[in-house]
N, C-alpha and C positions, 0 to 999 in steps of 0.2 A: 574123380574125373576119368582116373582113366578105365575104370569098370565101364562105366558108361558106354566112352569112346571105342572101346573094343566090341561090345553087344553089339551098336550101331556100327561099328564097322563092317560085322560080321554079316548082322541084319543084309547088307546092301549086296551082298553076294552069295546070299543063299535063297534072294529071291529076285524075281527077276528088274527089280528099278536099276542096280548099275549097270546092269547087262544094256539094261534099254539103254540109259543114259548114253555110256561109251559108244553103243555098236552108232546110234542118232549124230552122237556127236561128230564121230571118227569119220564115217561114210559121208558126209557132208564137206568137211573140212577137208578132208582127201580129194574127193571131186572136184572141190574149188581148185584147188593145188594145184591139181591134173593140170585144168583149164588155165589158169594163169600164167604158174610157175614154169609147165612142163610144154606144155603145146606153144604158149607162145613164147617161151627164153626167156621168163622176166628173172632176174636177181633179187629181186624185191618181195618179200614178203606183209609187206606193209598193211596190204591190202587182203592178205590172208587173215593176220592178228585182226584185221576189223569184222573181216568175218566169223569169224572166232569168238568175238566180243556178242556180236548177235544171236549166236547160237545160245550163248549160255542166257542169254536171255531170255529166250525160249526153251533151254533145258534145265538149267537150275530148279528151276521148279518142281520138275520132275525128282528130285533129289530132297527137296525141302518139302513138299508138301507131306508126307506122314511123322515128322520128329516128334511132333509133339500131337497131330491131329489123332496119329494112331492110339498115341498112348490114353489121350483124353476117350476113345470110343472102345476101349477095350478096357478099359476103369485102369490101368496099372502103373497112370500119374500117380494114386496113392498110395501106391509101394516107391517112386521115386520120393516124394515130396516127406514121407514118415522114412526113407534114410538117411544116415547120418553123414549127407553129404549137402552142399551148399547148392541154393540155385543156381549159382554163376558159374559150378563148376561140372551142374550138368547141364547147362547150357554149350559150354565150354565145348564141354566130352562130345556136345551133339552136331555141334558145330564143325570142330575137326575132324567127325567122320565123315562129313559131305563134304570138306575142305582135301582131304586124304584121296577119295573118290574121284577129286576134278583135277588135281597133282599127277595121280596116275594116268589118266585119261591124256593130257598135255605132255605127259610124258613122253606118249608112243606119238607125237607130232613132233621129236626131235629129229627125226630122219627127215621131217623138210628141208633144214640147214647144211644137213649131209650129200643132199641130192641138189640143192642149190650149187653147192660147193667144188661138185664133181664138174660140173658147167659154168660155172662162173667164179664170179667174188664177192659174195655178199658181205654184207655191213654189220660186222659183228656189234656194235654198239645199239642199230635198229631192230637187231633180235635179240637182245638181253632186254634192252627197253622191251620190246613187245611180249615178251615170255613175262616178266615183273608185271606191267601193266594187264594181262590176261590171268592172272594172280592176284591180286590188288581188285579189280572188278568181280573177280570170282568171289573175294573173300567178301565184300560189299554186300554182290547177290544172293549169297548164302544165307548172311544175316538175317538181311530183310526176309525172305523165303524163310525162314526160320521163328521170325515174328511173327510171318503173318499166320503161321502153321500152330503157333500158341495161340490164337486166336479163337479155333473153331475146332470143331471133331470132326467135321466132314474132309476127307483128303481133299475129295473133288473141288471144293470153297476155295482152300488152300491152293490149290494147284492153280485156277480161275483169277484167283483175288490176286496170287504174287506174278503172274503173266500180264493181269492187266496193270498191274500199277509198274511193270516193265513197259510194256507198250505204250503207256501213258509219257513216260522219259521219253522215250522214242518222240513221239510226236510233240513232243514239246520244242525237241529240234526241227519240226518243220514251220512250228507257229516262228517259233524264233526267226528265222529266214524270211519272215512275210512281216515282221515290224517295223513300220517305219522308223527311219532314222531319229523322228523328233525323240524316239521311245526310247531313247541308247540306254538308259536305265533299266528297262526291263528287259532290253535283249542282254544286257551285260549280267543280269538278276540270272538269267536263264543259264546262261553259259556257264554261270560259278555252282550253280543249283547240279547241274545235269553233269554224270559221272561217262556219260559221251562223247563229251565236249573236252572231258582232260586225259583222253585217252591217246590222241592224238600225238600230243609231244612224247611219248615215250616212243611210241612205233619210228622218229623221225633220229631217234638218236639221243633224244633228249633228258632228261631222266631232272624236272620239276620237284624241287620239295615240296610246294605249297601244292603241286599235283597229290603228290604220294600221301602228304599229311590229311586230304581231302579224303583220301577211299581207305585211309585208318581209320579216321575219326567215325566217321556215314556207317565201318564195319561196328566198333567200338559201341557205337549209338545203338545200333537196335541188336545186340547182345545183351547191353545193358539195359532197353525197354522189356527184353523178353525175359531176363533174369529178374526183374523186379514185377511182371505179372507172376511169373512163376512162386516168388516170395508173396505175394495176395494172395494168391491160391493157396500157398499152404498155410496159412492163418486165418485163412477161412474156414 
């Protein structure tokens, strides 16, 4: 795993996807800051971690779509799958190097809480919450981005296919808002479904097991779909 982890580490900084990723991510989430935090005196960053939460929704992908697409269109899946290493463990390896890549990136967003701090008093429990909960949906989005990247050899599919089934979550929270009441079944279906909706209680202070155990489990799940296509592929 960890040969893996280290190639794909490397990979992401000797060409230009984390450069992208970061500079997209960073210059965005900084801008909001600016406007929020800084022009108008909030102590809150509450509403940053949510913006935060939709970036990576829209850059994750960027991140995930060549793990596996690459390797599928450059044939050198069959130099991973004939070594003597497991699928789950270079799933693993490929995982935590896009998981490595988004840690760092949220890293250099700790000088929010510092520049908060210098003006105010912020709520050290709603930013440990929201730094864990932007961790936790990262590791979520990775996965999936990762599944769906085992999927196809086109990056471009990959990249298409795990933004739209982001945006799809997304608007799932608008149909939710527009159900009638008789429906409390499937607005409640939606709420437990969507990884948007338990994002919430953490940014508030909150820190939910049945939250936490939700965006283990969703990561867990589609490591373990893409470790078990990757095991068909190689006995095929």
């Amino acid at each position: 795993m960890s040969a893996v982890f280290k190639r794909e580490l490397h990979a992401y900084f000797t060409t230009p996807i984390g450069y992208v990723f970061g500079a997209l991510f960073l210059a965005l989430t900084n801008w909001f800051f600016y406007l929020y935090n800084v022009v108008y005196l909030s102590a809150s960053l509450s509403s940053v971690f949510f913006v935060m939460l939709v970036l990576l929704t829209l850059t994750t992908p960027i991140l995930t779509m060549r793990l596996f697409s690459e390797e599928y269109r450059q044939k050198t899946d069959q130099l991973l799958l004939t070594a003597p290493v497991r699928p789950i463990e270079i799933v693993l390896g490929k995982f935590f190097s896009a998981f490595g890549v988004v840690a760092a990136v949220l890293a250099c967003t700790l000088i929010f809480p510092l520049v908060v701090a210098i003006h105010g008093a912020p709520n050290g429990a709603e930013i440990a919450g929201g730094y864990l909960a932007i961790l936790c949906a990262a590791a979520a989005f990775i996965a999936i981005g990762l599944f769906v990247s085992s999927l196809t050899e086109s990056q471009m599919l990959a990249l298409l296919g795990t933004i739209g089934l982001f945006v799809l979550l997304l608007l799932l929270l608008l149909v939710r808002s527009s159900i009638p009441a008789s429906w409390a079944w499937l607005h409640a279906f939606i709420a437990w479904f969507s990884p948007y909706t338990r994002f919430s209680s953490f940014t508030q202070g909150i820190f939910p097991l049945n939250d936490l155990l939700f965006y283990v489990s969703l990561t867990a799940l589609f490591l373990f779909l893409s470790a078990r296509l990757l095991e068909k592929k190689r006995w095929a």
